[in-house]
C-alpha positions as CSV (number, residue, x, y, z in Angstrom):
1,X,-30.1,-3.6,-6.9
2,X,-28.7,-5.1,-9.5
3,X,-24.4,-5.8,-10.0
4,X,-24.3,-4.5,-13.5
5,X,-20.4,-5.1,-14.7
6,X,-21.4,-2.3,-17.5
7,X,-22.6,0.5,-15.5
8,X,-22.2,2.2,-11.9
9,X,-24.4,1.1,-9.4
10,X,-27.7,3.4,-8.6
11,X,-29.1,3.9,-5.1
12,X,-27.9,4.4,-1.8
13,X,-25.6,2.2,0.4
14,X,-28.8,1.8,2.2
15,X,-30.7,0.6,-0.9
16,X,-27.7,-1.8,-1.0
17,X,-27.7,-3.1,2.6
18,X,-31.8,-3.6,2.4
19,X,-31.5,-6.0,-0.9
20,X,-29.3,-7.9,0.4
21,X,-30.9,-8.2,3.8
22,X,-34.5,-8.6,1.6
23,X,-32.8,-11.4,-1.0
24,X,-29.9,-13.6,1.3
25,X,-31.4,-12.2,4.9
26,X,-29.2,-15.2,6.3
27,X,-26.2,-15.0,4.4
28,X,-23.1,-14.1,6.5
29,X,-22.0,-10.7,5.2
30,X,-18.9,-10.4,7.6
31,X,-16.8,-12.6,9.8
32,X,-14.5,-10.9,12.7
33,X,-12.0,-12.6,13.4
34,X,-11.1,-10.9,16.7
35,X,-14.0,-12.8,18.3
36,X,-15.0,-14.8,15.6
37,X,-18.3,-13.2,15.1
38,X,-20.3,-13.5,12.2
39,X,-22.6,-10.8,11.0
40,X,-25.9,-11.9,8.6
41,X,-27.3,-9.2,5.6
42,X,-30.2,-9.4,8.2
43,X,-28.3,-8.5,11.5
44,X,-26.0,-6.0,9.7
45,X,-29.2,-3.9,8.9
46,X,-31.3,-4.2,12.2
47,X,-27.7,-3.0,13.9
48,X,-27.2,-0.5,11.3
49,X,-30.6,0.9,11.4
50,X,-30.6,1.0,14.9
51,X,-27.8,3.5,15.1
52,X,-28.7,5.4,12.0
53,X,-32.3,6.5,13.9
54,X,-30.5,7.0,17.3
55,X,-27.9,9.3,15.4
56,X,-31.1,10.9,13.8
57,X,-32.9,11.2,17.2
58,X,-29.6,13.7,18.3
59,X,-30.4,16.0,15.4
60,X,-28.0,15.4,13.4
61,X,-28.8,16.7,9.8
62,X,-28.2,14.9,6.7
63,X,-24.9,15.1,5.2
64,X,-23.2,16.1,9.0
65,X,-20.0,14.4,10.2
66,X,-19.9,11.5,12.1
67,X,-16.7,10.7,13.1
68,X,-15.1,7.2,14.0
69,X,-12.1,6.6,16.1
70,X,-12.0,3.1,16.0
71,X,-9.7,0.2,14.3
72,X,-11.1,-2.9,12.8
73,X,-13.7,-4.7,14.5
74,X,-17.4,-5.5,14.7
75,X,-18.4,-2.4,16.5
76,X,-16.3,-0.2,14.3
77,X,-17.9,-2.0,11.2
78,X,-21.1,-2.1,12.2
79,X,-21.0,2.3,13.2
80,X,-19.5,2.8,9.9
81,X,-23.1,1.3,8.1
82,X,-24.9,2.6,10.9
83,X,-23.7,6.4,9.9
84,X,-23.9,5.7,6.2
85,X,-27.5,4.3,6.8
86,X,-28.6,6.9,8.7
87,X,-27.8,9.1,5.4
88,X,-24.7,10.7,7.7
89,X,-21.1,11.9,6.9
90,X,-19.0,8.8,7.6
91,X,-15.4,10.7,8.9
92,X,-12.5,7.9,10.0
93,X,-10.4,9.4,12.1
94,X,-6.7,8.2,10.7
95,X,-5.6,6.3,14.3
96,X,-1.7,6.4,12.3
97,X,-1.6,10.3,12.1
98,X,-0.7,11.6,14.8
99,X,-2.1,14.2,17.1
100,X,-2.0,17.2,14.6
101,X,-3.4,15.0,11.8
102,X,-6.4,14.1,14.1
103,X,-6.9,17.2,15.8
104,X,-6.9,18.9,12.1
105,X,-9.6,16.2,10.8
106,X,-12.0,16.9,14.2
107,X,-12.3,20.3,13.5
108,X,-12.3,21.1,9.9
109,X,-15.0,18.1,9.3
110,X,-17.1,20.2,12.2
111,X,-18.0,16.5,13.7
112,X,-20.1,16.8,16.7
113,X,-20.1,13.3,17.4
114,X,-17.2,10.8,17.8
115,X,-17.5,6.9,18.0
116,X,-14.6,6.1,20.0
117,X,-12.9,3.1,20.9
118,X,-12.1,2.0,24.5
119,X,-8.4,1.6,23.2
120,X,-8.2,4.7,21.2
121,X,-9.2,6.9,24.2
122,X,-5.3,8.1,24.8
123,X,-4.7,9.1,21.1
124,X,-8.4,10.9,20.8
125,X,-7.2,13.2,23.9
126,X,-4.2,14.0,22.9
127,X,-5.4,15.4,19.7
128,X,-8.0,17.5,21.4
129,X,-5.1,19.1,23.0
130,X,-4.6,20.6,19.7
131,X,-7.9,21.7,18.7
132,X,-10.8,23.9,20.3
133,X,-13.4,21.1,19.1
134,X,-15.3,19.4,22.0
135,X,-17.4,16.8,19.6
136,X,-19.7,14.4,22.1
137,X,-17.7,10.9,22.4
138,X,-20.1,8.1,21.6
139,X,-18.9,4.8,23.9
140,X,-18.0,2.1,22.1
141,X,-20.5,-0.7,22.6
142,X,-23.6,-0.1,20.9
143,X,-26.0,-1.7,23.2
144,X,-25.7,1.0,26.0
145,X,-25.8,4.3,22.9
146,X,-27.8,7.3,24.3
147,X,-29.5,5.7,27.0
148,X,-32.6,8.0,27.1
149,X,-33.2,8.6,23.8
150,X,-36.4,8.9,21.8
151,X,-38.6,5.5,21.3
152,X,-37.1,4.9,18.1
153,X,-40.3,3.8,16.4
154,X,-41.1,7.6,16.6
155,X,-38.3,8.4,14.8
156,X,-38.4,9.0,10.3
157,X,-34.6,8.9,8.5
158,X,-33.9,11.5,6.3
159,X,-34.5,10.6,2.9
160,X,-30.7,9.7,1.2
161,X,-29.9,10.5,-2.4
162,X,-27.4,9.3,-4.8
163,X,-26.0,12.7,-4.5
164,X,-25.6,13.3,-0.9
165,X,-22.6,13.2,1.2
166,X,-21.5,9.9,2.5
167,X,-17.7,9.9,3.2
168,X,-15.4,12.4,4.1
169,X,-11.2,11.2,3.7
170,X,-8.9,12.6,4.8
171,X,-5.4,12.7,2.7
172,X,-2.0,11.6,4.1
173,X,-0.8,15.4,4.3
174,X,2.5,14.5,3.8
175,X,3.1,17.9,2.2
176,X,1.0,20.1,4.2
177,X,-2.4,20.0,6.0
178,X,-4.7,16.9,5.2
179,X,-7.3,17.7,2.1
180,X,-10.5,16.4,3.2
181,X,-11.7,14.2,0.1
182,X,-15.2,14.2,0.0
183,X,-17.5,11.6,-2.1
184,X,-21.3,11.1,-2.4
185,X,-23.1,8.2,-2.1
186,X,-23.0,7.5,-5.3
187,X,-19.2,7.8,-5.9
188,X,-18.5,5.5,-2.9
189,X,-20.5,2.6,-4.2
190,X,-18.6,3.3,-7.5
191,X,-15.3,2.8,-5.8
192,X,-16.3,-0.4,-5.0
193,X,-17.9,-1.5,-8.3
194,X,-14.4,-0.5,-9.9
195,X,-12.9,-3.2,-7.9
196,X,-15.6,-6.0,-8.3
197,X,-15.6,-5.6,-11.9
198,X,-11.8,-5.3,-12.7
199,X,-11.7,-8.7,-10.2
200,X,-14.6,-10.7,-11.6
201,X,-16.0,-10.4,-7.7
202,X,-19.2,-13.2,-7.5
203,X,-21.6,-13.7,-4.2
204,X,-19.3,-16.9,-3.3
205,X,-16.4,-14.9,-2.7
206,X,-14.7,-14.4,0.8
207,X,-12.1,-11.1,1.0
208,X,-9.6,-10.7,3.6
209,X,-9.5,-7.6,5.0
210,X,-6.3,-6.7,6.8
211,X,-6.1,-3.2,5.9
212,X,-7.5,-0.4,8.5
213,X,-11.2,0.7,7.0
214,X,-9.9,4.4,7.7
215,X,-7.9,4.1,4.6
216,X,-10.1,4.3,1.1
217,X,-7.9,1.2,0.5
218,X,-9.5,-0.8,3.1
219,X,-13.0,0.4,3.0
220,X,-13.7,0.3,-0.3
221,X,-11.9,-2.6,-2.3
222,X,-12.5,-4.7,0.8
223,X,-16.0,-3.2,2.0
224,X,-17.7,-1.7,-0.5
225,X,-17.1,-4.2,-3.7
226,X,-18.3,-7.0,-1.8
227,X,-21.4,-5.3,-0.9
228,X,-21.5,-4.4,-4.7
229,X,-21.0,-8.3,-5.3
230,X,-22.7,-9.7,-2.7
231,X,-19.8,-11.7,-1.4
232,X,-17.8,-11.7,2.4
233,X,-15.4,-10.0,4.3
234,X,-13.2,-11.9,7.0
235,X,-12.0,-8.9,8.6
236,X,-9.2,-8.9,10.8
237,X,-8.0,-6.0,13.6
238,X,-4.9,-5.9,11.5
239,X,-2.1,-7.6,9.5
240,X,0.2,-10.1,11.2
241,X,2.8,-11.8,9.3
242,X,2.4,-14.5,11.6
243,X,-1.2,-15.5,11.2
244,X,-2.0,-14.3,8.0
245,X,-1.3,-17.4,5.9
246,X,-3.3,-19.7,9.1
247,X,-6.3,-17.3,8.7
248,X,-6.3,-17.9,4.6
249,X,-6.7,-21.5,5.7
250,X,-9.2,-21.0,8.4
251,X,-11.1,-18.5,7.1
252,X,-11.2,-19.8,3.0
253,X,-10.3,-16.7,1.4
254,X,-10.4,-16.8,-2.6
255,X,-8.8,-13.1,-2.3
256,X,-7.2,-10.7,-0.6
257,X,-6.2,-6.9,-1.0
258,X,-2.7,-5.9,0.8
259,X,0.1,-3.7,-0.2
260,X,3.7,-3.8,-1.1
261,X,5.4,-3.8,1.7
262,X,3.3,-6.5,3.3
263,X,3.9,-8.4,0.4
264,X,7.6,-8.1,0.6
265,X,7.0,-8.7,4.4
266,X,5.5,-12.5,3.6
267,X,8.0,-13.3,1.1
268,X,10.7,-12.8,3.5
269,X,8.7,-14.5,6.7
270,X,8.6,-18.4,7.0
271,X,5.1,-19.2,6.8
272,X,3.2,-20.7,3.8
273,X,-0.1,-21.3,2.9
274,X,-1.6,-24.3,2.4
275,X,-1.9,-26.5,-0.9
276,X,-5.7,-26.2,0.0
277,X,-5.3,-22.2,-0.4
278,X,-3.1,-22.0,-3.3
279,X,-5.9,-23.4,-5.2
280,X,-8.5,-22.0,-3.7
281,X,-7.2,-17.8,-3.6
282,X,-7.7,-16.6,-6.9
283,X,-5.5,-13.6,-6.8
284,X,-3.8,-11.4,-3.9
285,X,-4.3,-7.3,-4.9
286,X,-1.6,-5.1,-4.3
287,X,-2.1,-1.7,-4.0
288,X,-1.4,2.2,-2.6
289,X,2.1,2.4,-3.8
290,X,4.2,0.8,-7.0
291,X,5.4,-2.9,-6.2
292,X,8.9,-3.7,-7.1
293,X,8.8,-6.2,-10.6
294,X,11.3,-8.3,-8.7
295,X,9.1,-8.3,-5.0
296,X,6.1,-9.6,-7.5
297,X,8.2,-12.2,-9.4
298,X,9.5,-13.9,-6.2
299,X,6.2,-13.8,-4.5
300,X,4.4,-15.6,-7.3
301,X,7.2,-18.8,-7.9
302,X,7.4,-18.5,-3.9
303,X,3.4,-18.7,-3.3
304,X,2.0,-19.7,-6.5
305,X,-0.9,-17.3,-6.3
306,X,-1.0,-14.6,-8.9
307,X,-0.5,-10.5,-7.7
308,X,-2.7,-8.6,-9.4
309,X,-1.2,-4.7,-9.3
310,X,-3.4,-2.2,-9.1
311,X,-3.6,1.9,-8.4
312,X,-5.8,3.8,-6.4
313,X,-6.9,7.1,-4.6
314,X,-8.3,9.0,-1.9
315,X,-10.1,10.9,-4.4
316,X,-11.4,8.0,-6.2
317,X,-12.8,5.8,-3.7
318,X,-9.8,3.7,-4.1
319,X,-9.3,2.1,-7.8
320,X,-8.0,3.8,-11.0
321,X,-6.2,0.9,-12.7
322,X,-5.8,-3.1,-12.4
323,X,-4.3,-5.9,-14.3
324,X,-6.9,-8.0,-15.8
325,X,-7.2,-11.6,-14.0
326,X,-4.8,-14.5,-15.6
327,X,-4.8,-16.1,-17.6
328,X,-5.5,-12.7,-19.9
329,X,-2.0,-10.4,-20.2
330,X,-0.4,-8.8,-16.5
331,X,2.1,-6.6,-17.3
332,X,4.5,-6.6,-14.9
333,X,5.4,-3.3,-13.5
334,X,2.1,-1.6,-14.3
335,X,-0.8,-0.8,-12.2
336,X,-3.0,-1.9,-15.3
337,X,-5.6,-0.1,-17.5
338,X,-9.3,1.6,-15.9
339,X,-12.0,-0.3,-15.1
340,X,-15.0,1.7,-14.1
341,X,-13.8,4.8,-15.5
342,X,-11.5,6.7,-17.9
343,X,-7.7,7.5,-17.9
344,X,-5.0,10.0,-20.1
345,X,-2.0,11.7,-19.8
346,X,-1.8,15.2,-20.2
347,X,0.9,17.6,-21.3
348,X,1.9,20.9,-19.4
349,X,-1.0,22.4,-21.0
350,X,-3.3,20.0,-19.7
351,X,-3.7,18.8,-23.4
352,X,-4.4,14.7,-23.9
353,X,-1.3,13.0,-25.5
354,X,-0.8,10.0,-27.2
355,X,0.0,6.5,-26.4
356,X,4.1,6.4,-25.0
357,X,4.4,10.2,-24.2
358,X,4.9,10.9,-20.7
359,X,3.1,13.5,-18.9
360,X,0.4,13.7,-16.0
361,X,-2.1,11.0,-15.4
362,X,-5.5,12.1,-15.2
363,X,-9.2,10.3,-14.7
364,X,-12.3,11.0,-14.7
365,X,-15.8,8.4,-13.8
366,X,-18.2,7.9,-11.6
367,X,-16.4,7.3,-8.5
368,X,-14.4,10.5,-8.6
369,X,-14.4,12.8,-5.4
370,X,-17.1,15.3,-5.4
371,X,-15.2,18.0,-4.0
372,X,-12.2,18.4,-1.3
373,X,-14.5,20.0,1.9
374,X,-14.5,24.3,2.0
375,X,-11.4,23.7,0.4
376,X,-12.5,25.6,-3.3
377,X,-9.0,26.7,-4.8
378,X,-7.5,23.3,-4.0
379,X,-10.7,21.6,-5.8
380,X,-10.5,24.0,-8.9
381,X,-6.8,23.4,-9.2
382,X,-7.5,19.5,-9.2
383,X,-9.7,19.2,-12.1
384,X,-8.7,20.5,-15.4
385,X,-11.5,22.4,-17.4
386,X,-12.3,18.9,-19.4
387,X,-13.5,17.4,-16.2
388,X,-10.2,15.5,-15.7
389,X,-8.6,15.0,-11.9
390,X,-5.0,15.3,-12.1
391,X,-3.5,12.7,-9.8
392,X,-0.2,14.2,-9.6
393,X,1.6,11.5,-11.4
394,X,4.1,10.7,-14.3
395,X,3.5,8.2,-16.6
396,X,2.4,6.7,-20.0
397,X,0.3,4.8,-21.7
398,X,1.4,2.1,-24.1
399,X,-0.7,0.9,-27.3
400,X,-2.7,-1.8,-25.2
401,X,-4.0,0.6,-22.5
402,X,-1.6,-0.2,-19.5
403,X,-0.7,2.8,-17.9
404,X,3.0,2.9,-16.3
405,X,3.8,5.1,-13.4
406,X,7.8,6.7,-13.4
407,X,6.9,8.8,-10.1
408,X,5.1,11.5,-8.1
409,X,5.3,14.9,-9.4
410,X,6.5,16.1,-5.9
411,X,9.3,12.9,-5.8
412,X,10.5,13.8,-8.5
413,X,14.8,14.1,-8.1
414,X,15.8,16.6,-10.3
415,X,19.6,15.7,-10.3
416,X,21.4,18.3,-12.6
417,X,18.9,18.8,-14.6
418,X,17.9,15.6,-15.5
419,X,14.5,14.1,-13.9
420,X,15.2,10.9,-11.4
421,X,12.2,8.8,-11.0
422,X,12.2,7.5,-7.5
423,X,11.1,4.1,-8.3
424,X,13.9,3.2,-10.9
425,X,15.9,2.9,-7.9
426,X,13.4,1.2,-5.2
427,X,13.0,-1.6,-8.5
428,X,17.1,-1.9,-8.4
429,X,17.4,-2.4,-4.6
430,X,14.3,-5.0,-4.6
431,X,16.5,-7.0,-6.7
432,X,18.8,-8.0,-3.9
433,X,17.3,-11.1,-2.0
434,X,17.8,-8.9,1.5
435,X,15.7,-6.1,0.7
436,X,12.6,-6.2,2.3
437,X,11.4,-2.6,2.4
438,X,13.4,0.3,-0.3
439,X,12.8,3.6,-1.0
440,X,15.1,6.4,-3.0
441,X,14.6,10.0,-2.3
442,X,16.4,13.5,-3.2
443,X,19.0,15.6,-0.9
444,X,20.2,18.8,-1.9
445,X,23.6,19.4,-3.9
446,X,25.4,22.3,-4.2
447,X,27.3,21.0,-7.3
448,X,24.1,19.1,-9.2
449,X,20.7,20.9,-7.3
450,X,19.8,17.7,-5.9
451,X,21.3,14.2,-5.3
452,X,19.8,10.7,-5.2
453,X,19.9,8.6,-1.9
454,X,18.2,6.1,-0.5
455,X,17.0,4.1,2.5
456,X,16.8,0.4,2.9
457,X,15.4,-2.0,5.6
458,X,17.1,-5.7,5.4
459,X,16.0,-8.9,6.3
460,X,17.0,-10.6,10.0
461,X,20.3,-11.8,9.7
462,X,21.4,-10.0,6.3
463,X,25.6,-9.5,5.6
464,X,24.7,-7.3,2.9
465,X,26.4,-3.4,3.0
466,X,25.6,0.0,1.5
467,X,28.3,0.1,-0.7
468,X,26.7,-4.1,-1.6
469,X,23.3,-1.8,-2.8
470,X,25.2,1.0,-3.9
471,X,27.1,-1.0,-6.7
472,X,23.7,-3.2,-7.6
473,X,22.3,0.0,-8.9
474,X,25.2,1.1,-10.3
475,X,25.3,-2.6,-12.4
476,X,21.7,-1.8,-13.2
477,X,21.1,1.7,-13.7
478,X,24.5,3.9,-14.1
479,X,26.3,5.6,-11.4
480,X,24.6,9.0,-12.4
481,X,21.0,7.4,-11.3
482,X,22.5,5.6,-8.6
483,X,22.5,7.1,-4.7
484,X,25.5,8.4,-3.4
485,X,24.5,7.4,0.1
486,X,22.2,3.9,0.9
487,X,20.6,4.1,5.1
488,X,20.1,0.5,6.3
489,X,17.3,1.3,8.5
490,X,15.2,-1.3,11.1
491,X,11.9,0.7,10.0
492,X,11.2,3.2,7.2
493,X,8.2,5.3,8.1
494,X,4.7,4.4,6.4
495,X,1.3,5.8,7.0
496,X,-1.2,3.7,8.0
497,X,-1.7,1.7,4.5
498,X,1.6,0.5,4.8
499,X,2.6,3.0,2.1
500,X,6.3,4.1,3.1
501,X,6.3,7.8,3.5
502,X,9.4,8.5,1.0
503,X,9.2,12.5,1.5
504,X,9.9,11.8,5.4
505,X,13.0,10.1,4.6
506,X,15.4,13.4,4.0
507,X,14.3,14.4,7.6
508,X,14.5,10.9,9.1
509,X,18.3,10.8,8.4
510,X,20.5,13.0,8.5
């Protein structure tokens, strides 16, 4: 198992988790610092085999779902490798999406075993209030799983292929029922290779992991590529402004992978790192939605440790696009040019276009979904005949390769028939020093089809107004663009990536 930065990893993520427990047995692989546990290459796979032959010993085929309900923590960490050993289905349960969401992913993913948490017992019942599933709850602390069970030494795993099922997604569903993104082994250890290559990711590298591992965000970039590089995870039960800059220190991170509103959440806190870490981090990742130009400006003089933006899916095992590490050329306000794989824009004909047209972005590579589970129309209608996935978003390419998002094809605020790109707006109201968290979004108009407003959340202890924000975008973008109506808000709703959930917005206020 070799980290080739020219082409995808081969094997299994057990071929993965055996070389390294062969070649660096002792090497710690993951800190938790919950407990402040370490886990060696060495334990990781004794632990992980262990649960991959006691899931085996239940008869669970190769390929089935095994579902988690669990947040960060060793257990959770150690069940996820355990499942993906065992050559098994690896289903996170979304603990941010509700009932419905939950109940939806139990039953269409067939799971017939849950690992649930001692926390997340209340949110696991609830959502089987919605569903006729009845999957077998697996208590969360390893050491007393299926007391009774086979002598293990009697049982054989299945044989795992590059091609066989590994993890099964499920999408936000903001706009209807959750897809379930399934990828095989092969294209999840290709979601983390993206990231380890765009990042330069070496053994001696030590990630911070603040982002739940039941977002492709969280598992792969900070899971997967530094299995792929050989390097550690501190992984924490989740983000806290408070500590995060303290467990930097502790912990000494060289990177970390977190998303824009966390971003905008540390610029606006108090706490600093330490000189020590400003040398020593060699880039924070921002990712999951577009960060504001302004947000990433005043981070960077604030901090002094580069942003590198990136853009990912569900559907590709998290990474499409990065910036390239300084000192080579960030463009600010891009998510970067592919790494890993390949990138375009189409037309309306699903026709390639050339560098500066706007259309659809589309890629295709090796960590590409496999297929969206018994879902056939919606996996057809994703891919165009060429083999390309459509991401559903609007953007270009300039003459260097750097692709530039405008919007989502379903944000899009058609005002009087001209096309509004959300984020125009969101960049405006991030240039006010207030704004910590912005997000424009359409309203229906009798006289123009749609209008543009928007919602803001402000920092404690801001004077600034709605009619303040209102004229800032009119200074910067025309009153035409600008929203007739500006929400100052104490929250604006966000899954559980920290991704606010801009289409909720039109409900959320009225």
């Amino acid at each position: 198992m070799i980290f080739d930065t020219n082409n995808p990893p081969k094997g299994t993520v057990r071929d993965w988790i055996d070389f390294h427990a062969d070649q660096t047995p002792d090497v710690i692989s993951h800190h938790f610092l919950t407990d402040g546990s370490d886990l060696t290459w060495a334990e990781l796979r004794k632990s992980a085999k262990d649960i991959a032959l006691k899931l085996t010993s239940l008869g669970i085929a190769k390929g089935e779902s095994v579902a988690l309900c669990k947040p960060n923590s060793r257990n959770a960490i150690i069940c996820l490798y355990g499942i993906l050993y065992g050559g098994f289905r690896a289903t996170p349960l979304n603990l941010a999406a509700g009932p419905t969401a939950m109940a939806h992913a139990i039953s269409h993913s067939k799971c017939r075993y849950v690992f649930l948490g001692k926390s997340q017992t209340n949110v696991f019942t609830n959502a089987l209030l919605e569903t006729d599933a009845r999957p077998c709850t697996i208590p969360a602390d390893t050491e007393i799983l299926f007391p009774g069970s086979p002598k293990l030494r009697d049982i054989e795993l299945h044989d795992v292929t590059e091609t066989d099922h590994a993890l099964l997604m499920y999408t936000s569903g903001t706009t209807g029922l959750p897809k379930g993104v399934v990828h095989t082994q092969s294209s999840l250890l290709a979601g983390g290779w993206t990231t380890a290559v765009a990042h330069n990711l070496k053994h001696n590298d030590r990630a911070m992991c603040v982002l739940p591992f039941f977002h492709i965000n969280g598992l792969c970039v900070t899971l997967m590529a530094p299995m792929i590089s050989g390097g550690t995870v501190a992984i924490a039960s989740k983000f806290s402004n408070s500590t995060f800059w303290d467990d930097c220190d502790a912990q000494k991170v060289t990177w970390f992978s977190i998303v824009p509103t966390i971003i905008s959440h540390l610029l606006h806190s108090d706490q600093t790192p330490s000189e020590e870490s400003k040398k020593r981090i060699r880039f924070g990742r921002s990712a999951s939605a577009p960060l504001a130009p302004e947000t990433q400006k005043m981070f960077e003089e604030k901090f002094g440790i580069p942003v590198i933006e990136t853009m990912g899916l569900t559907e590709t095992a998290a990474q499409i696009l990065s910036n390239p590490l300084p000192p080579e050329v960030r463009k600010i306000g891009s998510p970067g040019k592919a790494y890993g794989n390949q990138v375009a824009i189409l037309d309306h004909e699903q026709k390639t276009v050339n560098a500066g047209i706007i259309g659809e972005l589309a890629v295709r590579g090796p960590n590409v979904l496999l297929e969206y589970l018994d879902n056939e129309e919606a996996t057809k209608s994703t891919f165009t005949k060429d083999g390309w996935l459509r991401t559903g978003d609007i953007g270009y390419i300039d003459d260097d390769g750097y692709v530039f998002v405008t919007g989502r094809l379903k944000e899009l605020i058609i005002k009087g028939g001209e096309n509004i790109a959300p984020r125009e707006i969101d960049d405006a109201l991030y240039c006010h020093k207030d704004v910590v968290e912005a997000a424009a979004f359409a309203r229906p108009c009798k006289t123009y089809g749609q209008r543009v407003e928007a919602a803001v959340r402000l920092c404690a202890g801001s004077e600034a107004t709605s009619d303040d924000l209102i004229a800032l975008c009119e200074t910067k973008l025309g009153k035409f663009k600008s929203p007739d109506f500006v929400y100052l808000l104490a929250e604006l709703p966000k899954g559980a990536s920290g991704k606010i959930q801009r289409l909720k917005l039109a409900e959320l206020v009225c």
